[in-house]
C-alpha positions, 0 to 999 in steps of 0.5 A: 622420362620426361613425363615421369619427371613432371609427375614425381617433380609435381608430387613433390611439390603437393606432398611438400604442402600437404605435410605442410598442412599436417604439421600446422594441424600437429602445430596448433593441437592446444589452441582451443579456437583452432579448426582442423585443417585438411589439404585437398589433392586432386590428378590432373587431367590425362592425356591421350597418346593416340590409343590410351589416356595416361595419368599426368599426375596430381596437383594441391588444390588447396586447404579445407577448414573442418568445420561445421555450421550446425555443431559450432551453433549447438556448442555455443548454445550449450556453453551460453546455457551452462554459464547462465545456471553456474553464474545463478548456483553460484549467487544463490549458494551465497543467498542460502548461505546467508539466510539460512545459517544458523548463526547469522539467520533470523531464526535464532534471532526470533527464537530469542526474542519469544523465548525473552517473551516466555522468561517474561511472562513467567516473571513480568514484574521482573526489570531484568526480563523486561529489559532482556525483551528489549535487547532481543527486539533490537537484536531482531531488528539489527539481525532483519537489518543486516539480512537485508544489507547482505542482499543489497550487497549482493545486488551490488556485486551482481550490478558490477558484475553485469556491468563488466559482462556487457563491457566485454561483450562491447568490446568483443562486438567491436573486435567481431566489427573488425573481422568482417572488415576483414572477411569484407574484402573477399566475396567468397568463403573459400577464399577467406584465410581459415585464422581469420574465420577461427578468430570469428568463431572465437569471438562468437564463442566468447559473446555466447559465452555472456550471453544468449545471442542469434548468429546470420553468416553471409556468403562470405563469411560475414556475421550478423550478431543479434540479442534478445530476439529483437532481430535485425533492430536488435543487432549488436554487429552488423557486419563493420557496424557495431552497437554498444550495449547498456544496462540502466538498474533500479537501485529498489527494484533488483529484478528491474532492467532495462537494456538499450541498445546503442544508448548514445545513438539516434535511435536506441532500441530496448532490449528485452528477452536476453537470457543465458550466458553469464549475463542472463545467469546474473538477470536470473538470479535478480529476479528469481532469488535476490528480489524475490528473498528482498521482497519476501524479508521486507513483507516478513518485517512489517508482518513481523512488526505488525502483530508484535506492536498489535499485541504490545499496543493493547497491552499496560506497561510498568507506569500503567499506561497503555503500551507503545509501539515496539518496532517501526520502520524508520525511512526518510525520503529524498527527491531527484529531479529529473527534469524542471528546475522551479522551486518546489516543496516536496514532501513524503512520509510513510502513510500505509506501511502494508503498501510500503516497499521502500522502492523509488516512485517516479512522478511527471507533472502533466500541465494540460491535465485538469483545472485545479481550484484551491480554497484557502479559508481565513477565520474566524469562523462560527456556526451557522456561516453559510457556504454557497458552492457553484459548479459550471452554474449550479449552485449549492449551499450549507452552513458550518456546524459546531465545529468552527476550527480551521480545519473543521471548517476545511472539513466540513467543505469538504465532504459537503462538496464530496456530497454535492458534487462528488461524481464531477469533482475529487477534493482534498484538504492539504497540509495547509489546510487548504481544500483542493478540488480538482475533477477527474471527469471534466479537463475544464469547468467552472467553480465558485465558492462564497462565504456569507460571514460577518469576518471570516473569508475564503480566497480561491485560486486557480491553476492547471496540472497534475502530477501522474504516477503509476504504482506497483499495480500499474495504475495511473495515481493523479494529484494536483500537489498530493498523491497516496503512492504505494503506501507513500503521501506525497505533498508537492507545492510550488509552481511545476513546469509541463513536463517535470519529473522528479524521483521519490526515494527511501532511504530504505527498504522495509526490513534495512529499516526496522528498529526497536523504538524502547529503551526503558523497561518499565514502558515493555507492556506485560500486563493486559489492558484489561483485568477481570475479578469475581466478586467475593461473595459469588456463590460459584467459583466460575472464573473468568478471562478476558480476551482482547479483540479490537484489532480484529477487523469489524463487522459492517455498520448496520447504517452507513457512519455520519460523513462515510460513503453513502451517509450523511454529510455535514451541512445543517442548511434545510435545502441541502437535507437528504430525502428519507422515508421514514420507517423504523425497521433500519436505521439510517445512520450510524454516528460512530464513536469519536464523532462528536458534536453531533446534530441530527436535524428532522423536517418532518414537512407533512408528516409526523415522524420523529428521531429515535437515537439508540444504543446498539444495546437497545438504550434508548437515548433520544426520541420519543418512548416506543410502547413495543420497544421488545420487538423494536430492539429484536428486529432482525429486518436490517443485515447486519442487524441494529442491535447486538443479539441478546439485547433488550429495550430500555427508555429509563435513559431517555431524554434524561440530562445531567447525571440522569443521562446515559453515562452522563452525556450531553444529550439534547432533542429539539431545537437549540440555540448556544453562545458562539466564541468568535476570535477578534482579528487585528490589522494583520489580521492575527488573533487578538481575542475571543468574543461571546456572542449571544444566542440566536434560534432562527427558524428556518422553516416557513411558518404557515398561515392559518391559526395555530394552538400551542397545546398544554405541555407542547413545548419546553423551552429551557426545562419550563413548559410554556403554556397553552397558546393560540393565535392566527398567524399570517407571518412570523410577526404573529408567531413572535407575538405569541411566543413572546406572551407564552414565555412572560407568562410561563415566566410570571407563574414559575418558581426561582429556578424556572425565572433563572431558566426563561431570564432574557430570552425573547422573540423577535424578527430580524431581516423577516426570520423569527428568532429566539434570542438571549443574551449571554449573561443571562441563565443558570450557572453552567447554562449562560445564554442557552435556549433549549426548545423541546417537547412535552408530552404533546409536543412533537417535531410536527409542531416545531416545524409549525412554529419554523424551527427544525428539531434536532437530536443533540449529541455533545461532546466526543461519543463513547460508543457507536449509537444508532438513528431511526425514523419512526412515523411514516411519510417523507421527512428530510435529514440533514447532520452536522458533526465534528471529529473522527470515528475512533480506531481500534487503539482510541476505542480500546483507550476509551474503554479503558476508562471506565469499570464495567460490572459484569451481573447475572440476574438470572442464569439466563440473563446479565446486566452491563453496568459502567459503575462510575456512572451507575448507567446500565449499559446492556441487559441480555439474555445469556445462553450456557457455555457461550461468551460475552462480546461488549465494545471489542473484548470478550469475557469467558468463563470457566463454567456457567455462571450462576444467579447472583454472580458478579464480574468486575472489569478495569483498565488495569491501572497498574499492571506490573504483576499481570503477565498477560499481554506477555503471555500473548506476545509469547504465545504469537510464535505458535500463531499463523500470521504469515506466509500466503493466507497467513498460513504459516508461523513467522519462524515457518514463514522465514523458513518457507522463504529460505526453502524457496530460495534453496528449491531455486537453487537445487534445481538450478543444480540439476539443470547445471549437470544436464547442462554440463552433460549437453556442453561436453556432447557438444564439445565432443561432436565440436572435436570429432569434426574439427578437433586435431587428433594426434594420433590421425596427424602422425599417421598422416605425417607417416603416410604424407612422408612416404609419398613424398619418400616415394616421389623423390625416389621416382624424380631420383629414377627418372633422372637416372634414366635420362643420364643412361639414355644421354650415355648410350 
C-alpha cells in the first residue's frame, strides 16, 4: 500500500505541473512571440523485490520549448524579404503616381507647348500666339520644376523614414544587449527560462523586420547579431556589447549612403551590402527609382532646353534680331567648409551644362602636391615685347604679336609655354588674368619668366599646393586655384591650409532649376535666321529652301587651327618657328574664323618657297599666282580634303587690297611695319594716356655676305616699286646704305601719290639691326606711318630674307571664314604665327553670316556662282550635279526641281522676320524628332514616357516579387505554427487526457488510503 501511495501521491504531483504547463500553453494562445511549451514525464527507476522489478511511478523532468533553430531563421529571412519589396511598391506606387498622371505629369505640359509652336507657326505674326508660346515654356519649366520637387520630397520622407528604422533597430539591439545579460548567468540552454528565450527571438523577429541581419546563437542561448555580411567586424550585438548604427546621406545623390557602425567609437566600421528589411526596402527604391527618375528628369530638362534653345537661337524674333536663349538653368553655388578656416574666395559657376547634375563636389587641398608659379602681367604692352620663359635651365623665347591687351598678352603666354613645354607644365589664365603654371609630371622645378619691354612688367610668385577632387567618373581633377568639375569652373584664391576641405553645392539640381527666360513676345523667335527668294526673271519656276545647319557638329579641319592642339602657337620670335617642309599637297594650318590679326611668318632659309592663303572655295588670297590652279584646288591627297567638292580655282583676288580685296579684307604679304598705341602709366602706375610711336621694320634675319642685286620689280615698298640695285654687303650697314639709295631714287621719279607713299621712311642700324623707319605723321590718310614691303613680279620671300626681313602673310581684322595655309616650293622652311581672338562658335558664325546677302547663280545647269553682293566678291564658283543640294558656310539651300541656266537665288539674314514662320515650324516640328532617350532614340515626349515605364516595370516586378514573397512568408509562418504554434484543440484534448490521469491518481491515493484504514481495523 505504501508503495501504492508514493506512486499515486508522485502522479499527482506530475499531473498537477503538467496541466499546469498545458493551461500556460491555452494561457498565451494569442501572443504572436509565444513558443509552445511542452512538459517531459519520465518513470522512475524499479525496484527489485527479489524475483521481479516493480514500476515506482513516474517523476516531472521538466519543460520543453517547441522550437526550431532552422524554421525561426527561414521566418525572419522571409519576413525581412517581404517587408524590403512592400516598403520599395509602396514608395514606387507614389513615383508612378506622380510622373505618370495625366494632370500633373509632364506629358500634357510638352503637348502644350508644341501645340502653342504649331498655333504659332500657323499665325507667327500673331502677339497673342507668341505670347501663348511663353506661358506654355514657363508652364514647361514650372511643371519640370515641381516634378523635380515632388521627387526630392520624396527622398526627404524615405531619409526620415530610414533614420527612424535604424532608431528602432538601436534600440531593439540595446534591448537584445540586455537579454544576453540575462541568458549570461547560465551556461546552459536548458536551464535558461523559455520567456526569456521567446523575448530574444522577438527581438531577432523585430530586427529582421528592418533589416537583412546574420544570427550566431551560443551554447547558452547567447547571440551575436551582424549586418551587411562584415561579420564578426560588423556586429550589432555582441553578446552585452552593442554597436549603434548610422546613416550619413548625400542631399544630391539620393542613392548614396554610408552606414557606420558605431560611429561615435574607436573604430567605426562602414557597412555596406545591408539589404531587406524595411530598411534595404527604403535603400532600394533610393537607388533603383528615386535616383534613377532625379537623374533621368534632369538629363530630359537639359535635353529638353538644348534643342528648343538650339532652335529658337538660329532663329529672328519680332525686332529682327537674332533669337535668344528660351530656357536655362538657373543654379547659384554655396561653400562648406569642412575643415580649414583661412580666408578664401571662392567661386563657382556652371560652365558645361551636359556634365552638370547639380550634385554637391567635395575638394580637399593638398599641400605637398605640386609647385605653382603665377605670372601677374602690368602693361602696357606693345607688339614685338619679347618674352624669355626658363625651365629647370632651358630657356625659350617670343615676341607679343598684334594683340597687346592684358589678356591678349596672358594669352599669347599662354599657348607659348603649352607650345614649349607642354609635355613638363599645365597652365591656365585665371579670372584675374593671370597665368598659372604648375606641372603635372615634376612635384618640384625650377621656373623663370622675363619681359624685355620699355614699361611693361611681369611679377611672379610662387606657392606650393593643389586642391583635388574626384568627379562622377572616378577621376582625380587637380587645380591650383581652378578646376573644371562635373560640368562646374571653380575658382579658389587665398591661402589654403594642408589638409582644407570645403564642399560645392547647388542650389539645385537640373531640372528644379529650368526657367523660362522671356517675357516679351516680340523677342519669341518664329522667323529663320535666313530667308531665300527667286529672282523675277528666273526662267523656271524652281523654288528653293533653306536649312539651317550650324549646330550640327563640324567635320574636322583639313589642318590643325592657329593655337589648337598640335597647330601653330603664337610666337613671332624666328628662333621659335616650326619646322616644315614645304610642299603644297596639305595645307599646314587652318586660321578659323573669329581669329584675327593674323600673321603668318616664312623663313624660307635656303629655299624658295612661298605662303599661299586660300579660301576652302578655292579663292586665292595671298601668295604668288599658281599657273595649275585646277588640279591645286581638286587635290584630294589631304583627308579631309582642303577644299570644298566642287570648287574651282580663282587668282582675281589675289594680293588685291581696298575694295579690290576679297570681301574687302585687309590683306597684306610681305614684310610690314605699323605705329603702336602704348598707353603712358602715371605714379600709380594708372593709365593716363595713349602714346603713338612710330614704325620700326627690324630685320630679323642674318644678312649674308657677298654682293647683292635687288632686281627690276623685286620689291614694292608702300605700292611703289624700288628700283634695280646692287652693292657688296659685309653687314647691315651696306644693305641700309642701299636700301636708303633705292628709296630716294624710287622717291625722285615718282608721281604725287608715290611721294605721299615713300614720305619718311629710311634705313638705319640701330644696336647693329637693320630697320625701316618712319615717323607717324608721315603717309596718305588712312596710312600714317605704315611700311609695307612686298613682292613684285621678281621679288620673292627668298629675297626678302636676303635683305634680313621674314615675310609674312598679313590677315587684319576678325576673319569671316575659315582660309587655308599652304607651302609651295620645296626645301625646309620655318613657320612661325602670331594671332588674336578666338574661332567663332556656331551662333558667332551664324551672326556673322548673316551679315551679308548672298546670290545664289547658275551659269550653267551645271555649274553656279556665290556671290556676297554688297562687296560684289565671288565667293565660290562650283560644278553642280542634278538633284543635289547646296552647302555654304553652315546652311543648305534646296531646291524644288533642278534649276536651269540663268537662274538666280537671293539669300539674307532676314531683317525683319515677323511674317516668316520657319523657325516656329521647326520648334513645331521637334516634337516629332528623336533627340532623347539612349542614342537619341526616342521623342522627348517618348522618352519622358520611357523613363515612367521604367519606373513602373521596377515597381511591377517588385509586385510580383512581393506575392511570392507573401506566399513564402506564410509557408514560414505556417512550418513556425506547426511546430511552436499552440493549437487549441491539442491543448483541450491534452487538458482532458492530463485531467483524467491526475482524476485517476487521486483515485488511486483515494484506494490505497481506504486499504491502509482496513488494514488498521483488522
Amino acid at each position: 500500500m505504501a508503495d501504492l501511495l508514493s506512486i499515486s501521491s508522485s502522479a499527482v504531483g506530475v499531473y498537477q505541473r503538467v496541466l499546469g504547463v498545458t493551461s500556460n500553453n491555452i494561457a498565451n494562445v494569442g501572443n504572436e512571440g509565444y513558443v509552445k511549451q511542452d512538459a517531459s514525464v519520465s518513470q522512475t527507476p524499479p525496484t527489485f523485490d527479489g524475483r521481479n522489478y516493480l514500476g515506482t511511478g513516474a517523476m516531472f523532468e521538466g519543460v520543453q520549448r517547441q522550437y526550431n533553430a532552422f524554421i525561426e531563421n527561414s521566418l525572419r529571412n522571409a519576413k525581412s524579404s517581404l517587408n524590403g519589396q512592400q516598403a520599395l511598391v509602396q514608395y514606387a506606387n507614389r513615383v508612378v503616381d506622380i510622373m505618370g498622371s495625366g494632370e500633373i505629369g509632364l506629358s500634357p505640359a510638352l503637348d502644350r507647348f508644341f501645340s502653342a509652336a504649331r498655333s504659332l507657326s500657323a499665325d507667327p505674326a500673331s502677339v497673342v500666339a507668341r505670347a501663348t508660346l511663353l506661358r506654355e515654356s514657363e508652364g514647361v519649366a514650372a511643371r519640370f520644376r515641381d516634378l523635380a520637387g515632388q521627387l526630392q520630397q520624396l527622398e526627404g520622407e524615405t531619409q526620415n523614414a530610414i533614420q527612424s528604422d535604424l532608431a528602432e533597430v538601436n534600440t531593439l539591439a540595446a534591448q537584445l544587449g540586455k537579454v544576453n545579460l540575462e541568458l549570461s548567468r547560465n551556461r546552459s540552454l536548458d536551464r535558461q527560462p523559455a520567456t526569456l528565450l521567446d523575448e530574444r527571438d522577438n527581438l531577432l523577429r523585430q530586427l529582421s523586420e528592418r533589416l537583412d541581419i546574420a544570427v550566431t546563437e551560443s551554447a547558452n542561448g547567447e547571440v551575436t547579431v551582424s549586418v551587411g555580411g562584415a561579420g564578426s567586424s560588423g556586429a550589432l550585438v555582441s553578446g552585452q556589447v552593442v554597436k549603434p548604427l548610422e546613416a550619413t546621406f548625400d542631399p544630391q545623390s539620393p542613392e548614396r549612403l554610408s552606414l557606420l557602425l558605431d560611429p561615435f567609437g574607436r573604430e567605426p566600421v562602414s557597412i555596406a551590402g545591408v539589404s531587406g528589411g524595411a530598411f534595404g526596402g527604403l535603400t532600394g527604391f533610393r537607388s533603383m527609382v528615386l535616383e534613377p527618375a532625379l537623374s533621368n528628369l534632369d538629363l530630359l530638362a537639359k535635353t529638353f532646353m538644348k534643342e528648343v534653345n538650339n532652335i529658337h537661337t538660329t532663329g529672328v524674333d519680332g525686332y529682327g534680331e537674332s533669337g535668344r536663349a528660351l530656357f536655362d538653368i538657373e543654379t547659384t553655388f554655396a561653400f562648406d567648409r569642412v575643415r580649414g578656416e583661412g580666408p578664401l574666395n571662392i567661386d563657382a559657376q556652371v560652365a558645361d551644362l551636359r556634365a552638370f547634375d547639380g550634385k554637391d563636389i567635395r575638394l580637399s587641398f593638398d599641400a605637398q602636391a605640386g609647385q605653382v608659379y603665377t605670372a601677374a602681367l602690368l602693361g602696357p604692352f606693345k607688339a614685338g615685347d619679347r618674352f624669355e620663359v626658363s625651365l629647370n635651365g632651358l630657356s625659350k623665347s617670343f615676341a607679343i604679336g598684334s594683340d597687346t591687351s592684358l589678356r591678349g598678352v596672358a594669352d599669347q603666354l599662354r599657348q607659348f609655354i603649352d607650345g614649349a613645354f607642354g609635355v613638363q607644365l599645365r597652365t591656365s589664365v585665371d579670372p584675374k588674368g593671370q597665368v598659372v603654371i604648375n606641372s603635372s609630371v615634376m612635384k618640384s622645378f625650377s621656373l623663370d619668366i622675363k619681359l624685355s619691354s620699355d614699361e611693361a612688367r611681369v611679377q611672379i610668385g610662387q606657392s606650393q599646393g593643389l586642391w583635388v577632387a574626384e568627379n562622377r567618373a572616378g577621376e582625380r581633377i587637380t587645380g591650383s586655384n581652378a578646376l573644371l568639375v562635373d560640368g562646374v569652373a571653380i575658382n579658389i584664391q587665398g591661402q589654403a591650409a594642408d589638409g582644407e576641405q570645403l564642399v560645392v553645392k547647388a542650389s539645385s539640381r537640373p531640372a528644379a532649376g529650368l526657367r523660362s527666360l522671356l517675357t516679351d513676345p516680340l523677342r519669341v523667335a518664329a522667323a529663320s535666321a535666313f530667308r531665300v527668294f527667286r529672282d523675277n526673271d528666273n526662267l523656271s519656276t524652281v523654288k528653293a529652301t533653306l536649312e539651317d545647319r550650324f549646330n550640327e557638329p563640324a567635320g574636322p579641319m583639313p589642318a590643325p587651327v592657329l593655337g589648337s592642339p598640335g597647330g601653330i602657337t603664337s610666337n613671332p620670335v624666328p628662333s621659335e618657328a616650326a619646322e616644315w617642309v614645304a610642299q603644297r599637297v596639305v595645307p599646314f594650318a587652318t586660321v578659323a574664323a573669329g581669329q584675327r590679326d593674323v600673321a603668318i611668318y616664312l623663313d624660307p632659309r635656303s629655299s624658295q618657297a612661298n605662303l599661299q592663303v586660300l579660301t576652302r572655295d578655292g579663292r586665292h588670297l595671298l601668295g604668288t599666282a599658281q599657273a595649275d590652279g585646277a588640279s591645286f584646288v581638286s587635290n584630294i591627297t589631304s583627308l579631309p580634303a582642303p577644299f570644298n567638292a566642287g570648287s574651282t580655282y580663282s587668282a582675281d583676288y589675289l594680293n588685291k587690297a581696298g575694295s579690290a580685296a576679297y570681301r574687302d579684307l585687309s590683306l597684306f604679304y610681305g614684310a610690314r611695319a605699323l605705329p603702336t598705341s602704348v598707353q603712358v602709366m602715371g605714379t600709380d602706375h594708372v593709365p593716363t594716356a595713349t602714346e603713338l610711336r612710330p614704325a620700326r621694320l627690324a630685320a630679323e634675319l642674318a644678312i649674308p655676305n657677298g654682293t647683292f642685286v635687288l632686281p627690276a620689280n623685286g620689291v614694292v615698298l608702300n605700292g611703289v616699286v624700288l628700283p634695280t640695285a646692287s652693292a657688296t654687303i659685309t653687314g647691315a650697314q651696306n644693305m641700309a646704305t642701299l636700301l636708303n639709295a633705292a628709296i630716294t631714287s624710287a622717291y625722285t621719279s615718282a608721281d604725287a601719290a608715290g611721294k605721299q607713299a615713300l614720305d619718311g621712311i629710311t634705313a638705319q642700324v640701330r644696336d647693329g639691326v637693320l630697320e625701316l623707319t618712319r615717323p607717324t605723321s608721315k603717309g596718305a590718310p588712312g596710312q600714317l606711318g605704315q611700311i609695307n614691303l612686298g613682292f613684285g613680279s621678281a621679288g620673292s620671300p627668298a629675297l626678302l630674307a636676303k635683305m634680313g626681313f621674314r615675310s609674312a602673310a598679313y590677315l587684319d581684322g576678325a576673319m569671316p571664314e575659315d582660309l587655308l595655309v599652304f607651302t609651295t616650293g620645296s626645301g625646309d622652311v620655318k613657320i612661325g604665327a602670331s594671332f588674336a581672338g578666338m574661332p567663332f562658335d556656331p551662333a558667332q558664325r551664324r551672326a556673322e553670316l548673316r551679315k551679308s546677302t548672298l546670290e545664289v547663280e547658275f551659269t550653267s545647269a551645271n555649274q553656279y556662282r556665290i556671290t556676297d553682293v554688297g562687296t560684289q566678291t565671288v565667293l565660290a564658283e562650283r560644278s553642280y550635279t542634278p538633284g543635289s543640294d547646296i552647302d555654304y558656310q553652315g546652311v543648305r539651300l534646296s531646291f524644288s526641281a533642278d534649276p536651269r541656266a540663268g537662274d538666280v537665288f537671293r539669300m539674307d539674314g532676314n531683317a525683319d522676320g515677323r511674317g516668316d514662320n520657319s523657325n516656329a515650324v521647326r520648334l513645331a516640328d521637334l516634337e516629332k524628332e528623336a533627340t532623347a532617350g539612349p542614342g537619341r532614340a526616342f521623342t522627348l515626349g517618348d522618352a519622358y514616357l520611357d523613363v515612367v515605364n521604367q519606373i513602373a516595370n521596377v515597381n511591377q516586378q517588385s509586385q510580383v516579387a512581393t506575392r511570392a514573397l507573401e506566399v513564402v512568408h506564410q509557408q514560414a509562418v505556417e512550418a513556425r505554427e506547426s511546430v511552436s504554434g499552440v493549437s487549441l484543440d491539442e491543448e483541450a484534448a491534452n487538458l482532458i487526457r492530463f485531467q483524467q490521469a491526475y482524476q485517476a491518481a487521486a483515485k488511486s491515493m483515494q484506494v490505497a488510503s481506504q486499504l491502509f484504514d482496513t488494514v488498521l481495523r483488522i
